[in-house]
N, CA and C atoms as an extended XYZ file, in Angstrom:
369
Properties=species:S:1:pos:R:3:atomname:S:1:resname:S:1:resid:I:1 pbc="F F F"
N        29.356      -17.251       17.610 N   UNK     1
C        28.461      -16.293       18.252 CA  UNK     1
C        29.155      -14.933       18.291 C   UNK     1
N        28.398      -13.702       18.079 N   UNK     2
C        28.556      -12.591       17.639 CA  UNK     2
C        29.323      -12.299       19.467 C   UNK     2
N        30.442      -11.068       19.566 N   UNK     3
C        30.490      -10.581       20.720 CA  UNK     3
C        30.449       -9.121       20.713 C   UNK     3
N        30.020       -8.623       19.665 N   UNK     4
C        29.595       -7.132       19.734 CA  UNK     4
C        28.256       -6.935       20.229 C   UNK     4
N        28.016       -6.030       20.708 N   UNK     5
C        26.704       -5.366       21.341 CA  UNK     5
C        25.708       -5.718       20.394 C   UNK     5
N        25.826       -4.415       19.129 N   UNK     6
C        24.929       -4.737       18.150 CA  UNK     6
C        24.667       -5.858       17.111 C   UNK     6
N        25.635       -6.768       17.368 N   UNK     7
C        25.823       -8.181       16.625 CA  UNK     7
C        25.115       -9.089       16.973 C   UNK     7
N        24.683       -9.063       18.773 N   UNK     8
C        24.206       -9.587       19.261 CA  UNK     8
C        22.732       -9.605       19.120 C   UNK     8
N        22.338       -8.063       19.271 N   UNK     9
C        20.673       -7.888       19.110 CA  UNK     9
C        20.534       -8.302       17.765 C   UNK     9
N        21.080       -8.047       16.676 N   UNK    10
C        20.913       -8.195       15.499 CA  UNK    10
C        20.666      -10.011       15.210 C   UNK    10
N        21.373      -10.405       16.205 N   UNK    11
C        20.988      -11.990       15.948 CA  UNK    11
C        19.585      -12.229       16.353 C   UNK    11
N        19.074      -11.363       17.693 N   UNK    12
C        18.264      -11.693       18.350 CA  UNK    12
C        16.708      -11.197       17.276 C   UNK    12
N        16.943      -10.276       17.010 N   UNK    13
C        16.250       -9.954       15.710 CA  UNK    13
C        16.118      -10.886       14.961 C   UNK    13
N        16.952      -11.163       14.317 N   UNK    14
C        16.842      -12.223       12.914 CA  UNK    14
C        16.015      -13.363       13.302 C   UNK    14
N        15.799      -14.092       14.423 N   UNK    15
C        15.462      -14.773       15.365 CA  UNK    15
C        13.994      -14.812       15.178 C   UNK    15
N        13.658      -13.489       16.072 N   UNK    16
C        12.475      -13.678       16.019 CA  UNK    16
C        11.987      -12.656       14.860 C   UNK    16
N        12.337      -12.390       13.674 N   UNK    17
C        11.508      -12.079       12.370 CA  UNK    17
C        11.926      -13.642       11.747 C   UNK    17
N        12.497      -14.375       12.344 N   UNK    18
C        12.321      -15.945       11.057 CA  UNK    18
C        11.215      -16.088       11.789 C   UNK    18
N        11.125      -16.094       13.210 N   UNK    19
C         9.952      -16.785       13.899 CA  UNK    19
C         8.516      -17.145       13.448 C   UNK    19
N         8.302      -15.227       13.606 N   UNK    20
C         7.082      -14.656       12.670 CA  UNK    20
C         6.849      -14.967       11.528 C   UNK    20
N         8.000      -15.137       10.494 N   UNK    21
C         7.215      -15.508        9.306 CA  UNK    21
C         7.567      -16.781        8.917 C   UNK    21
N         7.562      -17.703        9.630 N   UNK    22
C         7.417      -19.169        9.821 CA  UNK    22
C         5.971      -19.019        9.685 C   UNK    22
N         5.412      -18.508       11.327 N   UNK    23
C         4.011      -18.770       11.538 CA  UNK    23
C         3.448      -18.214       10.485 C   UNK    23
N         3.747      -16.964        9.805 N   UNK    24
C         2.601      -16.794        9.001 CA  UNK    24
C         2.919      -17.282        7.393 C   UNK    24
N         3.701      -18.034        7.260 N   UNK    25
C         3.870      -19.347        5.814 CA  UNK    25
C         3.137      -20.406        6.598 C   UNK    25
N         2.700      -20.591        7.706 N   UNK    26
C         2.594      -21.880        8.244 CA  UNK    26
C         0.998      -21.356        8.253 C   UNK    26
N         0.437      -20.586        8.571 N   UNK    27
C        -0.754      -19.888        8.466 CA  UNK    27
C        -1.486      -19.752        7.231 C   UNK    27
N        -0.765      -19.378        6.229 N   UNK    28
C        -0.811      -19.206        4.856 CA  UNK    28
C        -0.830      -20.877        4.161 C   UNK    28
N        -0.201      -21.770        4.204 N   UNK    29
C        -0.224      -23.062        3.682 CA  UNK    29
C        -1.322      -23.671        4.674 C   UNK    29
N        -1.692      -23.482        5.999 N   UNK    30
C        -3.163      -24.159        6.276 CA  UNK    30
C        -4.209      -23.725        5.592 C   UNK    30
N        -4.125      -22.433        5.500 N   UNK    31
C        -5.509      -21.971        4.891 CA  UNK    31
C        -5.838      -22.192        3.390 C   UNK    31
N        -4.546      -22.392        2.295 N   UNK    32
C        -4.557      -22.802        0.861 CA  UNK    32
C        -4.655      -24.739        0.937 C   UNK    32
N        -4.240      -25.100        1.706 N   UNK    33
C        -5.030      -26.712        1.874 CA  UNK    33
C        -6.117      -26.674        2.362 C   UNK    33
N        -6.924      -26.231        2.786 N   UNK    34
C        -8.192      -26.401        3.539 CA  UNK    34
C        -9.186      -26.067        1.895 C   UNK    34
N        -8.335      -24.979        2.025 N   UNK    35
C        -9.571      -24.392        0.784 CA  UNK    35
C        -9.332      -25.460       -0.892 C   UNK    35
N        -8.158      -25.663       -0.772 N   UNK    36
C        -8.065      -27.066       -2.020 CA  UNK    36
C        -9.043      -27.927       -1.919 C   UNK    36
N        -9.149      -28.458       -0.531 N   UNK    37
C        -9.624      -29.830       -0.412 CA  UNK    37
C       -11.246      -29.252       -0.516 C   UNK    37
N       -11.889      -28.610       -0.547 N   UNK    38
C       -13.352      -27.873       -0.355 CA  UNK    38
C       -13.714      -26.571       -0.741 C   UNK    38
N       -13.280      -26.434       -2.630 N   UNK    39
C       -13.397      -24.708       -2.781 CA  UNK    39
C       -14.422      -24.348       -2.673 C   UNK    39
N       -14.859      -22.862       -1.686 N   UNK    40
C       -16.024      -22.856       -1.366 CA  UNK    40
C       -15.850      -20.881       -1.418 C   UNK    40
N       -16.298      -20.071       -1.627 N   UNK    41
C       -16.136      -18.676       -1.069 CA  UNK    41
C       -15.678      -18.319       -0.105 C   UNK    41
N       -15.697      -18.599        1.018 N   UNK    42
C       -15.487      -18.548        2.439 CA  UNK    42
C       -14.163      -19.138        2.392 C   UNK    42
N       -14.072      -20.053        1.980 N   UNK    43
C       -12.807      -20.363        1.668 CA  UNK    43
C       -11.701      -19.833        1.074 C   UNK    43
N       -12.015      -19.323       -0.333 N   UNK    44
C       -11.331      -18.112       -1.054 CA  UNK    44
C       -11.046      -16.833       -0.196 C   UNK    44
N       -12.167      -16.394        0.665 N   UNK    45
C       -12.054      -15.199        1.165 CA  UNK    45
C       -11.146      -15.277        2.040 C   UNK    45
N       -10.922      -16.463        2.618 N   UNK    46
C       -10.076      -16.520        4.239 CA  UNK    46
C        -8.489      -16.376        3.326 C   UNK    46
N        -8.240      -17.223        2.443 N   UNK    47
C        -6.989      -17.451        1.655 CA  UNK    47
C        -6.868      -15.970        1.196 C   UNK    47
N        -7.187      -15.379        0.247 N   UNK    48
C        -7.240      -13.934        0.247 CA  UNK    48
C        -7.121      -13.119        1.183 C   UNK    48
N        -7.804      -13.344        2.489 N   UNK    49
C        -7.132      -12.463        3.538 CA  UNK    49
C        -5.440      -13.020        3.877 C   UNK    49
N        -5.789      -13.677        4.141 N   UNK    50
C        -4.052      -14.746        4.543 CA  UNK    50
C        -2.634      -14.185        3.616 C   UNK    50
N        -3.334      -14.104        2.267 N   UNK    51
C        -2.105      -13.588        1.149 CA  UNK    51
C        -2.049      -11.718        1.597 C   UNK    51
N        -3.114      -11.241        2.061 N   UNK    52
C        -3.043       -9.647        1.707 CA  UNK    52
C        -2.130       -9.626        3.130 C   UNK    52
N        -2.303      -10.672        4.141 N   UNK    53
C        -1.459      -10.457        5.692 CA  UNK    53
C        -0.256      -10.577        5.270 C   UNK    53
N         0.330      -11.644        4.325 N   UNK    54
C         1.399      -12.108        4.467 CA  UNK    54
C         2.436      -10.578        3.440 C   UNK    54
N         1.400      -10.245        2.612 N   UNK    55
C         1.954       -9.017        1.577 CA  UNK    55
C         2.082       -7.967        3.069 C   UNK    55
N         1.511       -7.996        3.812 N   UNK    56
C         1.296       -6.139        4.654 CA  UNK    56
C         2.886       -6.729        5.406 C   UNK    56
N         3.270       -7.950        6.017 N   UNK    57
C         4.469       -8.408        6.946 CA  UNK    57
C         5.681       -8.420        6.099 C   UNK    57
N         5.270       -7.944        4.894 N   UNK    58
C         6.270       -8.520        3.822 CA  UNK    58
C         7.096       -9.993        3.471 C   UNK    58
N         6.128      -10.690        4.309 N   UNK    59
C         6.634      -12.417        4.106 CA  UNK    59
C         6.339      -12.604        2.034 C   UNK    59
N         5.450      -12.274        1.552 N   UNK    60
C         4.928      -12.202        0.104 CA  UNK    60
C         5.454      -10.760       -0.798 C   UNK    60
N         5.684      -11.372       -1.944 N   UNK    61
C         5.688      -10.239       -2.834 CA  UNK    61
C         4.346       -9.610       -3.317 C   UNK    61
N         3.841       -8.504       -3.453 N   UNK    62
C         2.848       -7.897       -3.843 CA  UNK    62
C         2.189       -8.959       -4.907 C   UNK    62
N         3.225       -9.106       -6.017 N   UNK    63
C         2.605       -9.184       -7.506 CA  UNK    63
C         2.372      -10.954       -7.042 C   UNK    63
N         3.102      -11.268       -6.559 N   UNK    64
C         3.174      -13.009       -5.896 CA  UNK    64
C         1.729      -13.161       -5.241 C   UNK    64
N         1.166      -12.504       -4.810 N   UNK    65
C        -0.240      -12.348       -4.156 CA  UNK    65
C        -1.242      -11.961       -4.874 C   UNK    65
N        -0.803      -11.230       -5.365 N   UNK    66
C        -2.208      -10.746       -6.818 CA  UNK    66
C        -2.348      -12.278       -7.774 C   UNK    66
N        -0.824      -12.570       -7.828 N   UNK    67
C        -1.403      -14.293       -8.725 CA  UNK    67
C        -2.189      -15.257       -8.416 C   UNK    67
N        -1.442      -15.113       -7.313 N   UNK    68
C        -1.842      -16.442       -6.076 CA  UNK    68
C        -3.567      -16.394       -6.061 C   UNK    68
N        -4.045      -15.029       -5.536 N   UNK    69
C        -5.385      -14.763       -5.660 CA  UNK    69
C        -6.595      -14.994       -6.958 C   UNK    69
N        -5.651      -14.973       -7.826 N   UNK    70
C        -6.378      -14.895       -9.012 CA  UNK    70
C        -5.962      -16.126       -9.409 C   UNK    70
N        -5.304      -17.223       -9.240 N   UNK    71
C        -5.568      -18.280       -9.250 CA  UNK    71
C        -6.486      -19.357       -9.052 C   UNK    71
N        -6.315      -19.103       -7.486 N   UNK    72
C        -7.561      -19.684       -6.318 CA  UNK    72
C        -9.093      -18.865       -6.979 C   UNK    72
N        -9.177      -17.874       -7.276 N   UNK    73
C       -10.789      -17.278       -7.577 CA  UNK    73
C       -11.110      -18.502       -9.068 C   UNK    73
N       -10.129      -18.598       -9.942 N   UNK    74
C        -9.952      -19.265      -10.808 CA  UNK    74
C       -10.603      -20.783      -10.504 C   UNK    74
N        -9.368      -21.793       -9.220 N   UNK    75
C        -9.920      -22.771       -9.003 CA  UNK    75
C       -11.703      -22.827       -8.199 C   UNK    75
N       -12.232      -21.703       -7.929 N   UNK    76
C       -13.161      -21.795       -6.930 CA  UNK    76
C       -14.361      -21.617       -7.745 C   UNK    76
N       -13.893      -20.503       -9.253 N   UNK    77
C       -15.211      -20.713       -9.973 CA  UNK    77
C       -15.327      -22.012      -10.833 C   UNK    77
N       -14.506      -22.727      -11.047 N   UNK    78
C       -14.664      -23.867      -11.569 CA  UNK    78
C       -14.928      -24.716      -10.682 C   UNK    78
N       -14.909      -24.612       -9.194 N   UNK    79
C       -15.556      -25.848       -8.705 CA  UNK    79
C       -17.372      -25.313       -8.509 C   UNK    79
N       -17.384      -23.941       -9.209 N   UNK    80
C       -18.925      -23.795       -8.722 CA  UNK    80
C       -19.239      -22.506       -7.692 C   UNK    80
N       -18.565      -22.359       -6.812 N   UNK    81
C       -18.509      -21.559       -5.931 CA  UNK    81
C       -18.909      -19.853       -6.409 C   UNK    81
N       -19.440      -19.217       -5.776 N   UNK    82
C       -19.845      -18.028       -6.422 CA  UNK    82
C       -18.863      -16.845       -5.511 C   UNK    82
N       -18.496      -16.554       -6.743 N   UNK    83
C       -16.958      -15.437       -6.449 CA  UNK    83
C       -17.348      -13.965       -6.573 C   UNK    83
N       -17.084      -13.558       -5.891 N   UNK    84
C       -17.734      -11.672       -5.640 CA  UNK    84
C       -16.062      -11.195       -6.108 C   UNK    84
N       -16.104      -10.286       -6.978 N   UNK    85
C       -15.329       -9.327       -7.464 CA  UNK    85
C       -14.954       -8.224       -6.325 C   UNK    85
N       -13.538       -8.235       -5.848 N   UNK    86
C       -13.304       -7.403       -5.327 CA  UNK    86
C       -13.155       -5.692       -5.513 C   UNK    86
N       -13.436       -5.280       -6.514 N   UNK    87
C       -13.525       -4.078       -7.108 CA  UNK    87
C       -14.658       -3.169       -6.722 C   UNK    87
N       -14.634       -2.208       -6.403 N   UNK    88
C       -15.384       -1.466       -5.573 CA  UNK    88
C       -16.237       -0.888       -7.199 C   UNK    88
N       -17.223       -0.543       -6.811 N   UNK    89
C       -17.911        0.220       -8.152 CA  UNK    89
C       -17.601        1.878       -8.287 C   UNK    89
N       -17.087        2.360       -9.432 N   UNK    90
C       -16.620        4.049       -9.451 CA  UNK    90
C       -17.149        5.022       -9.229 C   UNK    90
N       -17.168        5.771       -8.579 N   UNK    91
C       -17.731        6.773       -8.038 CA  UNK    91
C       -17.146        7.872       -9.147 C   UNK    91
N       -18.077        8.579       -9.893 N   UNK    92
C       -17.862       10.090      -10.045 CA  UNK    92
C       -17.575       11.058       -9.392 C   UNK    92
N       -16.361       11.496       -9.470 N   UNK    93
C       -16.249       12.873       -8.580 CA  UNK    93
C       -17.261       14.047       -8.937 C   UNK    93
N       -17.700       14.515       -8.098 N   UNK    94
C       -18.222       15.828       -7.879 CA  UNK    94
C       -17.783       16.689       -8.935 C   UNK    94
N       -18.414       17.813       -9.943 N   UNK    95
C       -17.516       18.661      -10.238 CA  UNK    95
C       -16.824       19.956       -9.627 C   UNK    95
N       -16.009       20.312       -9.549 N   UNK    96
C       -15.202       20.929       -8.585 CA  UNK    96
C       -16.217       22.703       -8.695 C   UNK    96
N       -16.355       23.304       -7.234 N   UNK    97
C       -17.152       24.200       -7.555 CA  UNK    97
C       -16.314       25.523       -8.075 C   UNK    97
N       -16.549       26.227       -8.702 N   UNK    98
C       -16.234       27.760       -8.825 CA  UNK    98
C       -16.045       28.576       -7.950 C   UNK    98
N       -15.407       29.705       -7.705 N   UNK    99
C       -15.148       30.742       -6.837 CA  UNK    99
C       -16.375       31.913       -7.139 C   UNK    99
N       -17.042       32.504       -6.613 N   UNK   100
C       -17.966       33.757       -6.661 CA  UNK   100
C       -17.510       34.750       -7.236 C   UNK   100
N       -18.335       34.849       -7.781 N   UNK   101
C       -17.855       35.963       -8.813 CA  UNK   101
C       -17.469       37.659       -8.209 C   UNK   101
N       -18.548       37.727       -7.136 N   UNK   102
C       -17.878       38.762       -5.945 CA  UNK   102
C       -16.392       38.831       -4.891 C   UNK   102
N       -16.058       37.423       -5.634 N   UNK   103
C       -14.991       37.633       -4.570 CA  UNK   103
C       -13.968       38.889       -4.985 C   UNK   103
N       -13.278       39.254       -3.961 N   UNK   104
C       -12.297       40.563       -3.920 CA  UNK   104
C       -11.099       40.023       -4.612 C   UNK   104
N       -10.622       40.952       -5.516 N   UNK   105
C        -9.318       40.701       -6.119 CA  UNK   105
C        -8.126       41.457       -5.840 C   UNK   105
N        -7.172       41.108       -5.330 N   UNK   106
C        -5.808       41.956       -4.774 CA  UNK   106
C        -5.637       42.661       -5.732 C   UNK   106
N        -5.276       43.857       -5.263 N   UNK   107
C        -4.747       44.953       -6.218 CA  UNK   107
C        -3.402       44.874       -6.874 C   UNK   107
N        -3.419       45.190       -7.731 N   UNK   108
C        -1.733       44.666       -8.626 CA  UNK   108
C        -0.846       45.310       -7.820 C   UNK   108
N         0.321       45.154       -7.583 N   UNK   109
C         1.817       45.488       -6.995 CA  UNK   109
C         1.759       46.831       -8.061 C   UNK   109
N         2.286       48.173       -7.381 N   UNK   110
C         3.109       48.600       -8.548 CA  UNK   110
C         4.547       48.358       -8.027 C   UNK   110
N         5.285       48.376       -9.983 N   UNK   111
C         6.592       48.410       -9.837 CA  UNK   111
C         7.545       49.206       -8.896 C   UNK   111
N         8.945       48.732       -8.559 N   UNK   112
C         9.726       49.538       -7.690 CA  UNK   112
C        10.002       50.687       -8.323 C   UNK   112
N        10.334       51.814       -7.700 N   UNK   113
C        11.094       52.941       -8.637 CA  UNK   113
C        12.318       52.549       -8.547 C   UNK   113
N        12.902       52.845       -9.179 N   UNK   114
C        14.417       53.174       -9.336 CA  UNK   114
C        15.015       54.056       -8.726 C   UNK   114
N        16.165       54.371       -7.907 N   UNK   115
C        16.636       55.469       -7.477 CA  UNK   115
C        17.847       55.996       -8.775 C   UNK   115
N        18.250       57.257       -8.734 N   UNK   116
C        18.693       57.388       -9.587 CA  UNK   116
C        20.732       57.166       -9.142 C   UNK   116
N        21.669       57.063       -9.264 N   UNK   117
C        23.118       56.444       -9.025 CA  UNK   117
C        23.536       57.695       -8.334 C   UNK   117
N        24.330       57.405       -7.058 N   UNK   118
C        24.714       58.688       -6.497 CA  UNK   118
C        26.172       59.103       -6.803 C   UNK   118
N        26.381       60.249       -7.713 N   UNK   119
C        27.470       60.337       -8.016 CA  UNK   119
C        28.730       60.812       -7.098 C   UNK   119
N        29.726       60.321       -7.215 N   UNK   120
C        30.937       60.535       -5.857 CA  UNK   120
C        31.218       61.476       -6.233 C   UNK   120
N        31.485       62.299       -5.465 N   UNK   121
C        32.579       63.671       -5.428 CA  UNK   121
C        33.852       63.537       -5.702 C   UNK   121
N        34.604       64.698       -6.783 N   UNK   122
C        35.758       63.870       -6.992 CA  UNK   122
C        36.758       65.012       -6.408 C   UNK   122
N        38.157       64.553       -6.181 N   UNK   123
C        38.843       65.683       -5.200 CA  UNK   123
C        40.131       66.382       -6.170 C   UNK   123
């Protein structure tokens, strides 16, 4: 056992972040058996939420979750189940508007003058 100050919290930490992502692997493996045993949409969707939680806690790797997902959509259209595409449909941007043709234009800078070198007096 740690007897430094910060050795100590640092255990106490480690502690409870195993805690947390116990529960949410333990959260994550109920919801991918449930949906095995009965692929259904609702089912997919809950598992899909479960993987995007476990990616935001960082218990999952990003790309580990994009598989995982596209797996399960995989097993769910082959059992039948009707799978909605998560992809939003594209929106066209606007085209960006123009400035008025009245608007006022700053007047150009003129250049600095130059002064001309002040010559020293010599003795």
């Amino acid at each position: 056992m740690p007897i430094i100050k910060s050795a100590i919290k640092r255990v106490k930490q480690a502690a409870k972040r195993r805690d947390q992502n116990i529960a949410t692997k333990k959260e994550l493996k109920a919801a991918v058996k449930s949906f095995l045993a009965a692929p259904t949409a609702a089912g997919l969707s809950s598992v899909q939420s479960t993987l995007d939680k476990a990616v935001k806690k960082n218990v999952l790797e990003k790309n580990t979750a994009a598989r995982r997902k596209a797996q399960f959509a995989k097993i769910a259209k082959e059992a039948g189940a009707k799978v909605e595409t998560t992809k939003k449909p594209t929106v066209k941007a606007a085209p960006a508007k123009k400035a008025p043709a009245t608007a006022k234009v700053a007047p150009a800078k003129k250049p600095a003058v130059k002064k001309p070198a002040v010559k020293k007096a010599a003795k």
